[in-house]
N, C-alpha and C positions, 0 to 999 in steps of 0.2 A: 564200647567201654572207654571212660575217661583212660588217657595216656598220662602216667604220671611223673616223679620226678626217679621214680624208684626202677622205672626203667628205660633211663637216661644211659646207662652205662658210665665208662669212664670220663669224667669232665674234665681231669686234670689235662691244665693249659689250654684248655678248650672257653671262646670267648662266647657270653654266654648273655645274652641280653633277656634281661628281666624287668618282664612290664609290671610293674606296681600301678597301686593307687597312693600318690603322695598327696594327694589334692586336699591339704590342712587347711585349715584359717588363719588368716593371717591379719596382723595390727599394726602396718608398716610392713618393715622389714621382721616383726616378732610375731614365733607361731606361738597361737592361746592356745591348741589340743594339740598333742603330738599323737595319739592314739594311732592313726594311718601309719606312722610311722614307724612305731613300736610293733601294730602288723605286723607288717612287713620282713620284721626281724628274723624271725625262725629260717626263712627259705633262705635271706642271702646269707646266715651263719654258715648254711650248711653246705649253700655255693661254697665259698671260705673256705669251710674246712674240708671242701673234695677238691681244693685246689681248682678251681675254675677262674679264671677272669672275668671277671661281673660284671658288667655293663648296665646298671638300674636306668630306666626309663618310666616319666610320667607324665601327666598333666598337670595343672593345677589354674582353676578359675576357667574363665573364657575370656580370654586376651582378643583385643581388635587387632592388635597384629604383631608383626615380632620382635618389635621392640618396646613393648610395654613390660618395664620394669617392675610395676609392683605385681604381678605376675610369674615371676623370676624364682626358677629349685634354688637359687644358691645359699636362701636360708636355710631349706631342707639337707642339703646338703651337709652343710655346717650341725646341721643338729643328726644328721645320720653319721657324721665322723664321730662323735660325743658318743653317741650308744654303740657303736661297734667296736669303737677305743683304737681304731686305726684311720689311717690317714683315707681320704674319698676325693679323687680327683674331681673337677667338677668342670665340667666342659660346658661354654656359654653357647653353644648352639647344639643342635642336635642331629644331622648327617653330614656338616660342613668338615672343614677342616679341623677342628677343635674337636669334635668327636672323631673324626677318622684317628687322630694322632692318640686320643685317649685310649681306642682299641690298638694301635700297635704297640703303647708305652705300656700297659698292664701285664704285670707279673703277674705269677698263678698266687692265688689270693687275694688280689687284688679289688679295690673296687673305682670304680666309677659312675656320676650320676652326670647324665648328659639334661641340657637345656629343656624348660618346657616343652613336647611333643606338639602342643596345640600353638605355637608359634609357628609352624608349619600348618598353612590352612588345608592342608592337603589330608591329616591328619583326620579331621571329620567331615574330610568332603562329601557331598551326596553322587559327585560322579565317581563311579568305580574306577576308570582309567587313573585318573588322579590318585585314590588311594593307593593302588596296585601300584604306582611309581614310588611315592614315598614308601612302601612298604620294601619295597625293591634296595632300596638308598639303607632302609636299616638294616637291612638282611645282610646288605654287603659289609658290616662293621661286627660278624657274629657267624659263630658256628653252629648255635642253638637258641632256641627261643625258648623261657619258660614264662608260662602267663601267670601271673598271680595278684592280678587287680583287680579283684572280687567287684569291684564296687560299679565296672566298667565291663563288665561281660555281657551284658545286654546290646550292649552297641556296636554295631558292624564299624571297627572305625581301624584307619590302616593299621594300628601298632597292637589290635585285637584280635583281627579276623583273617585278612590280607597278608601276613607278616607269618603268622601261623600255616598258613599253607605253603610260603616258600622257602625255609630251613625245619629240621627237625624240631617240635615243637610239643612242650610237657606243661601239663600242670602244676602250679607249685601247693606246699604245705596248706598255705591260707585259702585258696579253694578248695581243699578237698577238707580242711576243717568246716568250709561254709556250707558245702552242699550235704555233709554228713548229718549238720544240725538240721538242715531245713527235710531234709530225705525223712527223720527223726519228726519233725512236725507233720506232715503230710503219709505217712507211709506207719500208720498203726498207732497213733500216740497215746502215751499211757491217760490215764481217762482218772479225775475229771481234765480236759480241754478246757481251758481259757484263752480266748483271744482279743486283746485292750489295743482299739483304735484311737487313732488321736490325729491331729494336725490338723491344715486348714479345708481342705477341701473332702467332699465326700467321693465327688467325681472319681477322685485318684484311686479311691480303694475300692470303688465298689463291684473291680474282678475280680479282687482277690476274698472280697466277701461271698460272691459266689459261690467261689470255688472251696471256701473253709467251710462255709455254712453246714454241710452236709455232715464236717469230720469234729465238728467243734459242740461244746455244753453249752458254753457261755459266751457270748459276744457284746462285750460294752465298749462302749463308744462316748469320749468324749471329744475336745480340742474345737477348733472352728468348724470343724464338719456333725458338729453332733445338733448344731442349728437349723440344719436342713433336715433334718432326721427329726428336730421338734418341732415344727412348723410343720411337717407332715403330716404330725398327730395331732394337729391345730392350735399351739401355742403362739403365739407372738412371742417375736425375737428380736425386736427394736431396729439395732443397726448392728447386731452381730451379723458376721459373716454367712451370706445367704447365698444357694444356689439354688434358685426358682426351678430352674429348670427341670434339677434331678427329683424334684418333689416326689413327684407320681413315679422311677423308678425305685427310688428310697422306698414307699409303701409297697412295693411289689416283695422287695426283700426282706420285707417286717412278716408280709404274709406268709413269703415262703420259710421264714423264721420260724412262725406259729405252725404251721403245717410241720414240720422237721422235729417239733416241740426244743428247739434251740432256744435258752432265756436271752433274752434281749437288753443288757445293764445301761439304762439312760438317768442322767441325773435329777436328783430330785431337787436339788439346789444349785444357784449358778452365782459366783460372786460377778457383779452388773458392775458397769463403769460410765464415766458420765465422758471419756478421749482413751485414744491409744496412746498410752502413755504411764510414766514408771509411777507417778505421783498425782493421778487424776483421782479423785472422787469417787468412791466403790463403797458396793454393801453386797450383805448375801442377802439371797432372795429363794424363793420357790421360785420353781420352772414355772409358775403359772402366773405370777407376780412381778416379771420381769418387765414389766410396761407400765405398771401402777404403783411403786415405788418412789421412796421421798423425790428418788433422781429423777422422772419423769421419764419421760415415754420416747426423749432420744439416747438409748444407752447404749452399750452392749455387753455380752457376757466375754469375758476374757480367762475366765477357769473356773472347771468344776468347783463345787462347795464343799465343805469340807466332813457333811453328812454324805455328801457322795463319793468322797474318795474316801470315808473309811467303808462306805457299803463294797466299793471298788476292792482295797483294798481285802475286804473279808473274802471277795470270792477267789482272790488271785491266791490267797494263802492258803485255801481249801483246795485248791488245784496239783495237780499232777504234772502237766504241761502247759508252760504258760509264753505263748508272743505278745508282745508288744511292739508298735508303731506307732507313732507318733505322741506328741505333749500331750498333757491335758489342756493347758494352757498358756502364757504368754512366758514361760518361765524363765525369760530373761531380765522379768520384770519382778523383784521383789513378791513384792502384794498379789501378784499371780501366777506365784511358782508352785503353791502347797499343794495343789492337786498333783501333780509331777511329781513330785518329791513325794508324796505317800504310795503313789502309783509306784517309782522306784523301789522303795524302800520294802511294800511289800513282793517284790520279786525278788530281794536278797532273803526273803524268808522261803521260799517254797522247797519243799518236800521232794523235788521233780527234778525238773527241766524249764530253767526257767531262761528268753531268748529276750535279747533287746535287738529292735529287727533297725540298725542302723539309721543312719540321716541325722536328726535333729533329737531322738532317744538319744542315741547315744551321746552325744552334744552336753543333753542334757545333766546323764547321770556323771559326768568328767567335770559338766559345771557346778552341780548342785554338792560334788562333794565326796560321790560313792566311790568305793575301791571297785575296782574294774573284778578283782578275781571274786565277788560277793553273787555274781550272776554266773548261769550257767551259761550263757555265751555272747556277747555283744557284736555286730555283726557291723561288717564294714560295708555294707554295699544297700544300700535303703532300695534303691530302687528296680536294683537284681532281684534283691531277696523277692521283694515283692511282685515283681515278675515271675522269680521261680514256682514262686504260691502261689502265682493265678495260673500254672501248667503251661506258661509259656516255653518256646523254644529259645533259648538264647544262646546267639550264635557265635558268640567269646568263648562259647561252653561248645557246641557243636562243633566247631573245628578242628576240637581239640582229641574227640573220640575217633576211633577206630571203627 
């Protein structure tokens, strides 16, 4: 049984390090989504107001080493003193002196956000010795550990795994929010099931397709992976994004699709492009016409049509419980955002339970314009989540049980 924050007992003046996921985007020194960080909110309030000493800890990027500044919490920082409306020490390194003096200057309520985690290569090293020493260095700066970087629990890495087994160690608010959703997806969902894949590769999902197929109605798929899945079926696909390889297991899951009588939603239209790019030359086209076209036969598809994100759209709004991953398409690009943007749009309408399964969804709907409270959950961890859903073990999450 997950250990949580509810049987933490008393925190007060107790220093209390809590692993987030701060890992924003960044444009400069300017974050474009704060959303990670807005997470994150709920647990260190409640640090706050139990009187704890806070000590936030995270990643952000992959830094070659530790002094790469564009790299650097101290924007995060600056923008977590804004939303909490109190002052957030911010200590430029993360077990040296600067953080040691940050845990013995914090008052109870207090907070502090120490230095990128991954400026320490020790952080995600693959020898354990290593991690188990850095894990050691933050123990010593804390009387409790609470994990709450949903998005980082998949990965054995010191400030996850190693750190949780050498001080008392709880789950905070934002995992036990993540795993109630996903438990809610997998564990009886109200029926009809829909689940909309999207992004670039097929490879990435296709355990977590396994593992749905059996619990789910409807399974559509677009983004750059829905090419390999057309080419399967014998279309030609120009220069969209192809994985030859997965061909023949893509058809094994179409079969065991049709066997399961699982509907399979692939598009019927694909807007084609003549470059990768915001302003190249595009037209809609049928799946089957995507090579014979005024553009000729070096194109590629960059997003569903817009006959297929309203057929998209109808199944998701019929739905009861609806996940979503990944784009439909480039939707950073103007002219091949619409597929995404209706794909969003119809999950702010369902009936249910409707899941934006993090990464680049959620990206999306912050870019394209949606209120975040329009969805029944947006999730901060793309590649947990999707982990969790293929019935993995993940050992950010096992540590943490009893």
């Amino acid at each position: 049984m997950l250990r949580t924050l509810s049987q933490a007992g008393d925190l007060r003046s107790r220093r209390v390090l809590l692993r987030c996921d701060l890992n924003v985007p960044l444009d400069g020194s300017k974050i474009t989504d704060d959303g990670r960080i807005r997470a994150s909110l709920s647990t260190i309030n409640y640090l706050v107001e139990q009187g704890a000493r806070v000590l936030v800890t995270s990643h952000l990027g992959r830094p070659d080493s530790e002094t790469d500044s564009q790299f650097s919490l101290a924007p995060v920082a600056e923008r977590l003193e804004e939303l909490l409306g109190q002052p957030v020490i911010f200590s430029s390194d993360t077990v040296g002196v600067q953080a040691k003096a940050a845990s013995k200057l914090l008052e109870d309520g207090g907070v502090a956000l120490l230095e990128n985690l991954r400026f320490n290569p020790s952080e995600t090293s693959k020898v354990d010795s290593e991690r188990i020493e850095f894990a050691q260095q933050l123990a010593s700066l804390a009387d409790v550990m609470v994990s709450d970087g949903f998005g980082v629990v998949h990965r054995k890495q010191a400030s996850v795994y190693e750190l949780a087994q050498l001080i008392p160690s709880y789950a905070g608010s934002l995992i036990e929010a993540e795993l109630e959703i996903l438990n809610r997806l997998t564990q009886a969902p109200e029926r009809p099931y829909t689940v909309v894949l999207g992004g670039s590769k097929v490879s990435d999902k296709l355990a977590v397709i396994g593992h749905l197929l059996p619990k789910v109605d409807c399974l559509a798929i677009g983004g750059g992976m829905v090419f390999t899945v057309l080419k399967a079926l014998g279309h030609e696909v120009g220069n969209s994004l192809l994985e030859l390889d997965q061909v023949e297991t893509v058809r094994g899951f179409l079969q065991q699709a049709a066997e399961l009588g699982v509907e399979i939603a692939l598009p019927t239209d694909i807007i084609i492009s003549t470059g990768f790019s915001a302003d190249a030359d595009h037209e809609v086209v049928a799946v089957d016409q995507m090579t014979t076209s005024r553009l000729g036969t070096e194109v590629m598809g960059l997003d569903i049509g817009p006959e297929t994100a309203k057929d998209f759209a109808a199944k998701i709004s019929a739905s009861k419980t609806v996940f979503w991953n990944g784009p439909m398409g480039v939707f950073e690009f103007e002219n091949f955002a619409g597929g995404t943007a209706v794909v969003a749009e119809a999950l702010t309408k369902v009936d249910g339970l409707s899941v934006v399964g993090g990464g680049d969804s959620a990206a999306a709907v912050r870019m394209l314009g949606f209120s975040e409270d329009a969805f029944g959950h947006i999730s901060t961890g793309g590649g947990a989540s999707l982990e969790y859903l293929e019935g993995k073990n993940l050992p950010g999450l096992e540590v943490l049980n009893d």
